[in-house]
N, CA, C and O atoms as a DFTB+ gen file, in Angstrom:
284 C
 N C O
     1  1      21.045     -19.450     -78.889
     2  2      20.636     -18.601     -77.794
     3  2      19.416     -19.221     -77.125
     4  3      18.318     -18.749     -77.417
     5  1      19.477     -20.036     -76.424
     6  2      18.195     -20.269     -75.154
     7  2      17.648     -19.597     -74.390
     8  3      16.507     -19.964     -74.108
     9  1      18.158     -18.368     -73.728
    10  2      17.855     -17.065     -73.254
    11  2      17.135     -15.791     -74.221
    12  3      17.660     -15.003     -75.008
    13  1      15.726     -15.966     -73.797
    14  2      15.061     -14.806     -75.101
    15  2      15.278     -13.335     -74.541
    16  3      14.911     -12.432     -75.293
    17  1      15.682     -13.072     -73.639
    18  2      16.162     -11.897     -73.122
    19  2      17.451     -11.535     -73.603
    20  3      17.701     -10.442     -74.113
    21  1      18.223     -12.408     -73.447
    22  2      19.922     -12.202     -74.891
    23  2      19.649     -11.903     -75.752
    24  3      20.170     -10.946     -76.324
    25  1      18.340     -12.872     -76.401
    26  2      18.412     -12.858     -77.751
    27  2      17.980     -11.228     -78.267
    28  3      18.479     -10.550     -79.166
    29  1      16.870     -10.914     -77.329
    30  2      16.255      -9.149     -77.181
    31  2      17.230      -8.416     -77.427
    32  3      17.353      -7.797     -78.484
    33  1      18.104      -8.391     -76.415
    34  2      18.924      -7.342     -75.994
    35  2      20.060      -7.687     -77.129
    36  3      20.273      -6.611     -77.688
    37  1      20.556      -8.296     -77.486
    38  2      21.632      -9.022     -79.050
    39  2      20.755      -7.788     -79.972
    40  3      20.810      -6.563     -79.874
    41  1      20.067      -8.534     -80.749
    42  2      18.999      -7.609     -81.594
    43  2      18.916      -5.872     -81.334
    44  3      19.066      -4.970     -82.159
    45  1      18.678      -5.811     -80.153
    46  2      18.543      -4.234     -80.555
    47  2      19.493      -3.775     -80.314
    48  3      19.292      -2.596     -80.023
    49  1      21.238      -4.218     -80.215
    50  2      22.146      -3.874     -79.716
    51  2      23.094      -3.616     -81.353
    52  3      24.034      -2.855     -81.580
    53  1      22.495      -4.431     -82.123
    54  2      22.726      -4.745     -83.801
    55  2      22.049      -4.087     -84.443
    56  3      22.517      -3.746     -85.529
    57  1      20.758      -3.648     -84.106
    58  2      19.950      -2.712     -84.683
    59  2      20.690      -0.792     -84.604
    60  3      20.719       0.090     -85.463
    61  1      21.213      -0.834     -83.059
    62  2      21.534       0.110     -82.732
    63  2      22.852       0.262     -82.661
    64  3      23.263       0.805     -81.635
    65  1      23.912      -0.180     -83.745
    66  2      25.466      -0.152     -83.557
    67  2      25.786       0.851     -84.066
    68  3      25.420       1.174     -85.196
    69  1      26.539       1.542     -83.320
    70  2      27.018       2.933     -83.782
    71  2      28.541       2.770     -85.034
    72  3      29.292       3.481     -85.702
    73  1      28.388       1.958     -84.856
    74  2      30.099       1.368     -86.399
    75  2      28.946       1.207     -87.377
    76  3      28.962       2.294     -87.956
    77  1      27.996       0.527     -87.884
    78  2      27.599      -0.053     -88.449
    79  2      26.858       1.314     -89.256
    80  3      27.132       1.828     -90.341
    81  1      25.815       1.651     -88.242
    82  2      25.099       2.852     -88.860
    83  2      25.076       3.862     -87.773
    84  3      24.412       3.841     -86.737
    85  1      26.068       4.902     -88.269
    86  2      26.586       5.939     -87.648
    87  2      25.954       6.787     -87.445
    88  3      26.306       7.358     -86.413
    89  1      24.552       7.527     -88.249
    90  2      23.992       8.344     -88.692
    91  2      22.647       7.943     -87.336
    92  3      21.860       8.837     -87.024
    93  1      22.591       7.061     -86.911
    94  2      20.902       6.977     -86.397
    95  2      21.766       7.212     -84.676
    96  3      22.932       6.989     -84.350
    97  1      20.969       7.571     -84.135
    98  2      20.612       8.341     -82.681
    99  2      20.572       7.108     -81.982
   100  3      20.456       6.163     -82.762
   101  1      20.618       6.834     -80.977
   102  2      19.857       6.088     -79.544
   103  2      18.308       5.741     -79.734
   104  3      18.166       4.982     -78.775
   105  1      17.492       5.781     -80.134
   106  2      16.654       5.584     -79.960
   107  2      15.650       5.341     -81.372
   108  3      15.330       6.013     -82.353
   109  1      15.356       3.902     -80.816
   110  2      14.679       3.215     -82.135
   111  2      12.999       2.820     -82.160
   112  3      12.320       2.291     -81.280
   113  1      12.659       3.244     -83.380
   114  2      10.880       4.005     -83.350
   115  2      10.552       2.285     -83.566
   116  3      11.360       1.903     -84.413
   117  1       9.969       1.509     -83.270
   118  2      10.074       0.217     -83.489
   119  2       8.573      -0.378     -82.511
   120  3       8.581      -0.256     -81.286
   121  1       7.465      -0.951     -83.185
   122  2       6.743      -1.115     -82.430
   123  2       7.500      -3.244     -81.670
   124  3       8.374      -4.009     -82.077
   125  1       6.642      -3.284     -80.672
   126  2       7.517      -4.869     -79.806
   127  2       6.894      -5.798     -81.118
   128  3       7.486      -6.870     -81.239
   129  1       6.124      -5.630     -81.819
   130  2       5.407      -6.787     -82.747
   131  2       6.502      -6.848     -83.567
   132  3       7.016      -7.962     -83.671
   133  1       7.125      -5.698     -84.341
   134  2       8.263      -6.076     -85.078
   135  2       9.340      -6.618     -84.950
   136  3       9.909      -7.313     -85.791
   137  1       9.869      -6.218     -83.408
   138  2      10.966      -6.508     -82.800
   139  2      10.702      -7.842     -82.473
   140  3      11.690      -8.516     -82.181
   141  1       9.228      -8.574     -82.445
   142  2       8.987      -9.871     -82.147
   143  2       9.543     -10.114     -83.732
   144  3      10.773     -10.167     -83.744
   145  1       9.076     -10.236     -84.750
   146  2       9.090     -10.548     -86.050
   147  2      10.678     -10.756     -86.651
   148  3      11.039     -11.427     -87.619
   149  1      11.364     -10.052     -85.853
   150  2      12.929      -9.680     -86.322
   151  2      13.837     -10.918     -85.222
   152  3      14.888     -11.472     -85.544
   153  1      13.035     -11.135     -83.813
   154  2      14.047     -11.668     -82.967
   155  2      13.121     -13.398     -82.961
   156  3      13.369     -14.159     -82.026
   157  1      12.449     -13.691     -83.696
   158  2      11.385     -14.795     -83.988
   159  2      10.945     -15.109     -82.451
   160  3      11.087     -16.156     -81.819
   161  1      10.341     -13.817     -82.032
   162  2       9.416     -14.486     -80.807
   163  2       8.104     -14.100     -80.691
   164  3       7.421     -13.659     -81.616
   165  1       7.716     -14.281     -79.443
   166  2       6.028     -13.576     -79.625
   167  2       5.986     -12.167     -79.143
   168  3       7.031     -11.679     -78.713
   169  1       5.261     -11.699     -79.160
   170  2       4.660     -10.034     -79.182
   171  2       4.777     -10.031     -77.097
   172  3       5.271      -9.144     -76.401
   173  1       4.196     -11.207     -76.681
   174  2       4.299     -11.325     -75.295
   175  2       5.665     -11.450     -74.653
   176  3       5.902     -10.980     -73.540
   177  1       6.534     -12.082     -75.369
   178  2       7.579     -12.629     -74.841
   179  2       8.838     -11.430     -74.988
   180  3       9.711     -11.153     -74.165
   181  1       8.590     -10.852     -76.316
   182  2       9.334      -9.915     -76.194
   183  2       9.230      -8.213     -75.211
   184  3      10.018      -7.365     -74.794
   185  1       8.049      -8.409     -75.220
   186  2       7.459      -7.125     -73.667
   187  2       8.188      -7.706     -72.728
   188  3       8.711      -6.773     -72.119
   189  1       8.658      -9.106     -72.071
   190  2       8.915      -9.248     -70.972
   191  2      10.570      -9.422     -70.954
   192  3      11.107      -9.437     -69.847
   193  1      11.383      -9.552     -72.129
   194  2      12.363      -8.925     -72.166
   195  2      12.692      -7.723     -72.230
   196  3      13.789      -7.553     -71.698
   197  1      12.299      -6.905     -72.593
   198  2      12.093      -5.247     -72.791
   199  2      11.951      -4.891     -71.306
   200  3      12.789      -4.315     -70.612
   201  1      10.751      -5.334     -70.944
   202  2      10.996      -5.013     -69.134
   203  2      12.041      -5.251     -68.304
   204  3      12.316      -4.548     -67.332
   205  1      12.854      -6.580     -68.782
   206  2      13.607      -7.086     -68.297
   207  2      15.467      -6.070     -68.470
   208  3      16.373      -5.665     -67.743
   209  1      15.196      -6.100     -69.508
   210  2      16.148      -5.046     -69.757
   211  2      15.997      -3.173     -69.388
   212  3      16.984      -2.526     -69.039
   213  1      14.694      -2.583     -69.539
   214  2      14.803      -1.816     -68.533
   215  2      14.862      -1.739     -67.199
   216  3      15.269      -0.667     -66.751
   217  1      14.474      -2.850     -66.193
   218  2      15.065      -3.008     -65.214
   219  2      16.731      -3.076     -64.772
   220  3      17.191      -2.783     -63.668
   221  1      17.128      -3.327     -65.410
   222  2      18.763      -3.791     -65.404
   223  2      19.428      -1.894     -66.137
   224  3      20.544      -1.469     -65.841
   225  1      18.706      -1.319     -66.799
   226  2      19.287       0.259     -66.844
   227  2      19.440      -0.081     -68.737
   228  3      19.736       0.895     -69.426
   229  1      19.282      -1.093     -69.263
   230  2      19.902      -0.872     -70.442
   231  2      19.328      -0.378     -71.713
   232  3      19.920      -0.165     -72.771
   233  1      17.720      -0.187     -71.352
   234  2      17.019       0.864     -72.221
   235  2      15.407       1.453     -71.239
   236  3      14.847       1.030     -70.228
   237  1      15.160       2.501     -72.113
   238  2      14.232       3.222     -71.227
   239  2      13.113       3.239     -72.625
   240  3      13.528       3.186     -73.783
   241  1      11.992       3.304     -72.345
   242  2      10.758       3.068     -72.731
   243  2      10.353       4.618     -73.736
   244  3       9.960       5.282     -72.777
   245  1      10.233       5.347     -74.654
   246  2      10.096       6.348     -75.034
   247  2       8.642       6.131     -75.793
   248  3       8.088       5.032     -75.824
   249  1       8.151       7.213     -76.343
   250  2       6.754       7.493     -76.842
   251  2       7.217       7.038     -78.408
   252  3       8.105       7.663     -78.987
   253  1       6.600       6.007     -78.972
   254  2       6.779       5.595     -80.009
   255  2       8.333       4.646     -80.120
   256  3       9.046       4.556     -81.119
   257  1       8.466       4.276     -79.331
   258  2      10.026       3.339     -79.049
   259  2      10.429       3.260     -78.182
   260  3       9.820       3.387     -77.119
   261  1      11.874       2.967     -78.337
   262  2      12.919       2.365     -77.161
   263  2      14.348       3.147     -77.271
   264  3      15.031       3.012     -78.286
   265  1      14.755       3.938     -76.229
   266  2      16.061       4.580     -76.029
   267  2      17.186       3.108     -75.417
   268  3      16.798       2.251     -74.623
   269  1      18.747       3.172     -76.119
   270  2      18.978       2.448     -75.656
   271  2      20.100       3.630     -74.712
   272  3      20.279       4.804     -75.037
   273  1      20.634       3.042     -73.706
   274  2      20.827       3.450     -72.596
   275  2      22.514       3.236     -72.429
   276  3      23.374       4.080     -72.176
   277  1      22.628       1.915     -72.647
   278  2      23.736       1.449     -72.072
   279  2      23.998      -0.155     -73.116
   280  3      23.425      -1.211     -72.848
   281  1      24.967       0.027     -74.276
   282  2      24.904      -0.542     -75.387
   283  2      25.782      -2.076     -74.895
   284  3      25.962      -2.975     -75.716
């Protein structure tokens, strides 16, 4: 993956599979440092995928996490 915005949006799309783990909701309590730690990028780089992907509709920003929107 050369694209760190794939790689973002891959990750929390695996984090958030409804086959996999049926039981959890839309929306994942997850601070960006971890989600850096999990997708091996930086704390910066992954904010600007996150933006990048709420621009495009596919998650929205919540108080303590990230709603995903459109899987």
């Amino acid at each position: 993956m050369t694209n760190p915005d794939i790689g973002v949006a891959r990750s929390l799309a695996a984090l958030l599979n409804p086959v996999m783990y049926p039981c959890f909701a839309t929306v994942l309590n997850i601070t960006q440092q971890e989600l850096a730690d999990l997708v091996g990028l930086s704390r910066q780089r992954v904010n600007e995928a996150l933006t990048v992907l709420d621009v495009y509709g596919a998650i929205a920003f919540d108080y303590g996490g990230l709603r995903l929107l459109d899987l």
